[in-house]
PyMOL CGO cylinders between C-alpha atoms (Angstrom):
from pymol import cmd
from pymol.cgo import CYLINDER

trace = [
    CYLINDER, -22.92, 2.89, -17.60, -24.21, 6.62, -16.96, 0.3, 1, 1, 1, 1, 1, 1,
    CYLINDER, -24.21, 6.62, -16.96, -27.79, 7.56, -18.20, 0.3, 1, 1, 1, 1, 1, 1,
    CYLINDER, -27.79, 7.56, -18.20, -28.94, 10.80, -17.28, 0.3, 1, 1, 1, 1, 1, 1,
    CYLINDER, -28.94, 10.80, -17.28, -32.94, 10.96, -17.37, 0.3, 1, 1, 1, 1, 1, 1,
    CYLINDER, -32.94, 10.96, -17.37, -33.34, 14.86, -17.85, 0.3, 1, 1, 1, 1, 1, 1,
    CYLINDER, -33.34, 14.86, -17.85, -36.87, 16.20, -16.36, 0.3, 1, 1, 1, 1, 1, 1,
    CYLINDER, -36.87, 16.20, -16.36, -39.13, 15.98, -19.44, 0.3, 1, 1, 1, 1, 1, 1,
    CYLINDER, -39.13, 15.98, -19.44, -38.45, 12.00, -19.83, 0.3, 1, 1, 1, 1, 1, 1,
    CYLINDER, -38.45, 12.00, -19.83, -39.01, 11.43, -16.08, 0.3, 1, 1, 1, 1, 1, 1,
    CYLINDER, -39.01, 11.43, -16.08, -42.77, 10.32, -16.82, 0.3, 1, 1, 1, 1, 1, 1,
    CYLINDER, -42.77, 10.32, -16.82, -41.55, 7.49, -18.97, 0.3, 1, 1, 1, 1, 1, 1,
    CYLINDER, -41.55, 7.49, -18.97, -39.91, 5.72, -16.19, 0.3, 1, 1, 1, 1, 1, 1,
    CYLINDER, -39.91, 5.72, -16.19, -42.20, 7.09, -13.68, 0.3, 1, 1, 1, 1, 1, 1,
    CYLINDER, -42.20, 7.09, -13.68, -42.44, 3.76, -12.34, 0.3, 1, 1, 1, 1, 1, 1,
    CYLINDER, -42.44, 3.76, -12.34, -38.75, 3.13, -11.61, 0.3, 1, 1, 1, 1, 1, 1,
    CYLINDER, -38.75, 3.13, -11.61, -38.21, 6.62, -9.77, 0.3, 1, 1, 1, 1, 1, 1,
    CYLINDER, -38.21, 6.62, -9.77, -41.32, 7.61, -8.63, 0.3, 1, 1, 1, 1, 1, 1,
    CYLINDER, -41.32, 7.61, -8.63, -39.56, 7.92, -5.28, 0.3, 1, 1, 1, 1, 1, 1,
    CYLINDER, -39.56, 7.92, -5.28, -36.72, 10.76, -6.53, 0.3, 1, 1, 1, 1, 1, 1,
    CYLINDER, -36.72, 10.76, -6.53, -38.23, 12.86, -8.81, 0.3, 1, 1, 1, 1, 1, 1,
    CYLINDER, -38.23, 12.86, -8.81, -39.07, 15.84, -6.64, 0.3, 1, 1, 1, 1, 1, 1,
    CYLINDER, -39.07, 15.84, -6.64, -35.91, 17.30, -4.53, 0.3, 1, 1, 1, 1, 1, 1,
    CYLINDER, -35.91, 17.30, -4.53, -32.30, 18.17, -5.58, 0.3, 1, 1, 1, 1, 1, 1,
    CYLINDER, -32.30, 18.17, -5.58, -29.31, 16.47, -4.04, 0.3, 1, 1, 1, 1, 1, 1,
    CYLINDER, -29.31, 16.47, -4.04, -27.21, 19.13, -4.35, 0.3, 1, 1, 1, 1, 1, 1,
    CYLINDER, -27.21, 19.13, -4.35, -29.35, 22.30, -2.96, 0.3, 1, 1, 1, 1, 1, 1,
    CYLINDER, -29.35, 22.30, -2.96, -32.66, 20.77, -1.93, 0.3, 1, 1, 1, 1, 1, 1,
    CYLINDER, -32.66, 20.77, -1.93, -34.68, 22.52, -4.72, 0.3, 1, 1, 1, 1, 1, 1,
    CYLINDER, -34.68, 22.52, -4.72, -38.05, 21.08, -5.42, 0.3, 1, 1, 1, 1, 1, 1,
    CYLINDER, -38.05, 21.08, -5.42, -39.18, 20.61, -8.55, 0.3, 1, 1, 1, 1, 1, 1,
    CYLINDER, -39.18, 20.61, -8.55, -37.41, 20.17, -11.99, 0.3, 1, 1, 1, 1, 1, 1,
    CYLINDER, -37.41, 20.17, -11.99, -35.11, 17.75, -11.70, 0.3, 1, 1, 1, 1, 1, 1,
    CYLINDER, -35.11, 17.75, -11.70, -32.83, 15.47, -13.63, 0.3, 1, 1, 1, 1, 1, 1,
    CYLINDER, -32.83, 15.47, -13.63, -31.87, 11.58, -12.84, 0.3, 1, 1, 1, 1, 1, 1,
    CYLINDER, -31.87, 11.58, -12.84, -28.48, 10.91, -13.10, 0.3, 1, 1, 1, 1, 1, 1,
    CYLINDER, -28.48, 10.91, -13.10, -28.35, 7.33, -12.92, 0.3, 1, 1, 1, 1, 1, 1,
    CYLINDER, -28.35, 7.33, -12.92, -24.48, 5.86, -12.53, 0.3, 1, 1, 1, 1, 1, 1,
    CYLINDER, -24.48, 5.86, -12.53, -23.92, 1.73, -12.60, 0.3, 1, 1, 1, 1, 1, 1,
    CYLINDER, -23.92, 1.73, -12.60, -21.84, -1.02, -13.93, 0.3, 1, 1, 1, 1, 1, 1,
    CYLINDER, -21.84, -1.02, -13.93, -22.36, -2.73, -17.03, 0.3, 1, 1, 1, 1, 1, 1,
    CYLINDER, -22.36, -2.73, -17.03, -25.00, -5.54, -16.55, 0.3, 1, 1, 1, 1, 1, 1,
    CYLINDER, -25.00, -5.54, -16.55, -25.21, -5.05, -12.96, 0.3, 1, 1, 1, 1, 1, 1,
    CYLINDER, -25.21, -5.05, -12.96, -28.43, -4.37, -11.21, 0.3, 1, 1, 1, 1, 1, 1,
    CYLINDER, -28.43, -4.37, -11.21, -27.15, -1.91, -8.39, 0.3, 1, 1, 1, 1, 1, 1,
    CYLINDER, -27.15, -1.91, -8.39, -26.23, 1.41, -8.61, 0.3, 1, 1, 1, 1, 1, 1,
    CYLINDER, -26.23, 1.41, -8.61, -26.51, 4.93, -7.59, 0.3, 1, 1, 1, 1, 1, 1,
    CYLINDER, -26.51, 4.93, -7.59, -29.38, 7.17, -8.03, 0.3, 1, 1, 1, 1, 1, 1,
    CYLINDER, -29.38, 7.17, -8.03, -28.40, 11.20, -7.73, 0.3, 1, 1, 1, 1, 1, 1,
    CYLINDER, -28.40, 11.20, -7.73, -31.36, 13.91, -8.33, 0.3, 1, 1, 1, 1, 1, 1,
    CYLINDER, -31.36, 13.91, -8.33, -29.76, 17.19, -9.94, 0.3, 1, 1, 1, 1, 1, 1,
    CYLINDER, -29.76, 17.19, -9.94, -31.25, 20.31, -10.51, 0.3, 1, 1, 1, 1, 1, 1,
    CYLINDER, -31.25, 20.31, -10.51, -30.33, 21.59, -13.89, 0.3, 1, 1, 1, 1, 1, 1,
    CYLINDER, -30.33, 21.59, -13.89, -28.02, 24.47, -12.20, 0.3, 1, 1, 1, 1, 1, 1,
    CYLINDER, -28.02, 24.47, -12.20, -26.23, 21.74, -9.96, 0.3, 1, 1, 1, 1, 1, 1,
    CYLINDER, -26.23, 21.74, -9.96, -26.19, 19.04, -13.04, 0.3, 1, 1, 1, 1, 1, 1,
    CYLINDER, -26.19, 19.04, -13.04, -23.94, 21.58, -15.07, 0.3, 1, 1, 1, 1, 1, 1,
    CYLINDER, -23.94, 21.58, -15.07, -21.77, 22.55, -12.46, 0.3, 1, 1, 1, 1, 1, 1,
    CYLINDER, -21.77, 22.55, -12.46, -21.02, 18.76, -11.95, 0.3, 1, 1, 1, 1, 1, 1,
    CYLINDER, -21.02, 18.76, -11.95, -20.45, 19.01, -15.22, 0.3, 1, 1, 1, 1, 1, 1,
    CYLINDER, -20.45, 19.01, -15.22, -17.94, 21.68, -15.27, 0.3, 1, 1, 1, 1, 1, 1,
    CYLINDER, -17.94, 21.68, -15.27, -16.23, 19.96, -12.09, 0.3, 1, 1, 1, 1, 1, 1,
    CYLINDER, -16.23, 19.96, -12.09, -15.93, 16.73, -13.97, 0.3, 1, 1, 1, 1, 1, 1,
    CYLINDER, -15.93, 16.73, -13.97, -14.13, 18.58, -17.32, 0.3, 1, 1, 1, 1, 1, 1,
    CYLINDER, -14.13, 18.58, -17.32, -11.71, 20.44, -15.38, 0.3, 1, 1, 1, 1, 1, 1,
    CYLINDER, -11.71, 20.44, -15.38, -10.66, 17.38, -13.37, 0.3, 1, 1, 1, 1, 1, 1,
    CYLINDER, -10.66, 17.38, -13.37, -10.16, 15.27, -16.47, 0.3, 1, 1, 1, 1, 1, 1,
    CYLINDER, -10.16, 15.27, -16.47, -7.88, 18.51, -17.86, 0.3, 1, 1, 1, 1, 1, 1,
]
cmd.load_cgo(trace, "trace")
């Protein structure tokens, strides 16, 4: 399962990532961010990565032209 939390939703689950809501993984910007949260079906681990919105869609353009 993939659920991406973008920054305007991020005080709804405040409680369950109150710890990664503030710096970028990908260039260390502070601020707007977006949870992208990636985990098995049913499972209760996982992998937390904070994306800017400029690093998000570059993931997203790496991911498309890998699939190609």
């Amino acid at each position: 399962m993939i659920k991406l939390i973008r920054n305007s939703e991020i005080e709804q689950h405040k409680t369950r990532y109150k710890f990664y809501n503030n710096r970028c993984n990908g260039c260390n910007k502070v601020g707007d961010v977006n949870i992208l949260e990636v985990r098995a079906d049913e499972s209760s681990g996982g992998t937390v990565i904070v994306l800017c919105d400029e690093c998000l869609k570059k993931l997203g353009k790496e991911i498309d032209e890998k699939i190609r």
